[in-house]
N, C-alpha and C positions, 0 to 999 in steps of 0.2 A: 180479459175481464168481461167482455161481452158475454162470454161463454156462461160465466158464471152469474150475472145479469139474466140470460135466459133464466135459469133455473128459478133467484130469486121473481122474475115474473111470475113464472107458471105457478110457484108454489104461493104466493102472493093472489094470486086470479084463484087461484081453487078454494082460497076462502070468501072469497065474492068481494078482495080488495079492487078498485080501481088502480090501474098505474102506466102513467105516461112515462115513455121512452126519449129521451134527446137521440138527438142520430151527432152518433160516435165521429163522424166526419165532418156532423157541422163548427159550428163556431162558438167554441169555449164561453164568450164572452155573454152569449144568448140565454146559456144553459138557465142562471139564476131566476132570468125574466121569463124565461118559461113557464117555469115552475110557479113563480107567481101567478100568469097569466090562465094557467090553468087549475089555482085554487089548491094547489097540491098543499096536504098537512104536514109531510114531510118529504126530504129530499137526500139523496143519500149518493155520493160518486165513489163508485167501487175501482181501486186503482190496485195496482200490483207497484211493488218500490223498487227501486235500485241504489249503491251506496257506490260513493266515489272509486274505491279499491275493489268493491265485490267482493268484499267479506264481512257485509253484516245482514243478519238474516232477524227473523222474526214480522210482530203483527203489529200494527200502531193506528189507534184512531184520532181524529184531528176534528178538533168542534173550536168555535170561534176564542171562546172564553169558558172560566170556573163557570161564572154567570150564566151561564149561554140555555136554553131551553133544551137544546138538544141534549145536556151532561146526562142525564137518567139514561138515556137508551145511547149515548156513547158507548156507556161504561156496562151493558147489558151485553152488544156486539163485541166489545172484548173482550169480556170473560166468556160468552158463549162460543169465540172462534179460539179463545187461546184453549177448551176444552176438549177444541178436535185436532188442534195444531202437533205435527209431530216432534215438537221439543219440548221439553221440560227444565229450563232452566230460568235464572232470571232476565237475561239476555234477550230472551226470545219475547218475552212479554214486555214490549215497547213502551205499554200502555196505551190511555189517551192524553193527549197532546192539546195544548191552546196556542193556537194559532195567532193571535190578536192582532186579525188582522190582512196576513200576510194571506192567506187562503182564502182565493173568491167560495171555491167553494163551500168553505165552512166559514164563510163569515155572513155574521147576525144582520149586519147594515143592508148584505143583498139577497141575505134569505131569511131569515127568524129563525128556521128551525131546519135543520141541514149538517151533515157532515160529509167528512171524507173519510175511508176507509181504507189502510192502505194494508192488503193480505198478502202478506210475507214479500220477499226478495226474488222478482225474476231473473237478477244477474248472479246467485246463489246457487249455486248448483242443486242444495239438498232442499232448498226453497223452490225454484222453479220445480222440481219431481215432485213435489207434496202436490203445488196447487194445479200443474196438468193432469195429476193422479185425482185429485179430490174437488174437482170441480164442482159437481153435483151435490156432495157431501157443504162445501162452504157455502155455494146458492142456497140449500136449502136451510143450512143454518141462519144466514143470514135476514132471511123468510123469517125462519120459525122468531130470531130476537125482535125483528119490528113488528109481528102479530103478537107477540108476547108483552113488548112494550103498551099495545092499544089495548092491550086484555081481550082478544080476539082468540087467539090459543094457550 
């Protein structure tokens, strides 16, 4: 998911977005106070899933609550990645998910406005080939839904 983290930078920086990185090694627990500490308006952790048996596949974004500030551009990143996703069924489209709670990441109390994104199934065989295939293709989707949430593109 870094990989595709670059892309959503560069393609983010080429329209003159600011954006800070957490380093992928450090400390989970840091991430949120980052974010705050550098003013960031929004905050987004790009994950790849896995399911207990390895056989469930598709796209799911995770925001704290219905409530929650992030729901607009939750629900923007999933329909804009389920538009490049290679399956078509109802299956695959997870949706978005409320948390309440259980997800530092997407939860309101340690960031306001933040989600998690979790793109497709790396323990999925036809899930893992999509997103090492479409790396480039989902970074830059993922760019164009939060420039398109700011009204920026």
């Amino acid at each position: 998911m870094n990989d595709v983290a670059d892309y959503v930078e560069a393609e983010l920086k080429n329209y003159g977005v600011k954006v800070y990185r957490n380093n992928p090694n450090g400390n989970i627990n840091l991430w949120n106070s980052e974010a705050k500490y550098y003013n960031c308006d929004f905050k987004i952790a790009i994950h790849s899933n896995a399911s207990g048996a390895h056989n469930t596949y598709g796209i799911e974004t995770w925001i704290d609550e219905e409530g929650s500030l992030s729901y607009s551009i939750a629900n923007i990143i999933q329909e804009d990645l389920m538009n490049i996703y290679n399956k078509d069924d109802e299956k695959a489209n997870r949706g978005v998910k409320y948390a309440n709670g259980a997800l530092g990441e997407a939860n309101d109390r340690y960031f306001p406005f933040g989600l998690l994104v979790e793109v497709a199934h790396h323990d999925y065989k036809e899930d893992a080939l999509w997103i090492m295939s479409n790396k480039k293709l989902i970074g830059k989707t993922l760019a164009d839904s939060i420039l398109k949430y700011f009204d920026i593109l």
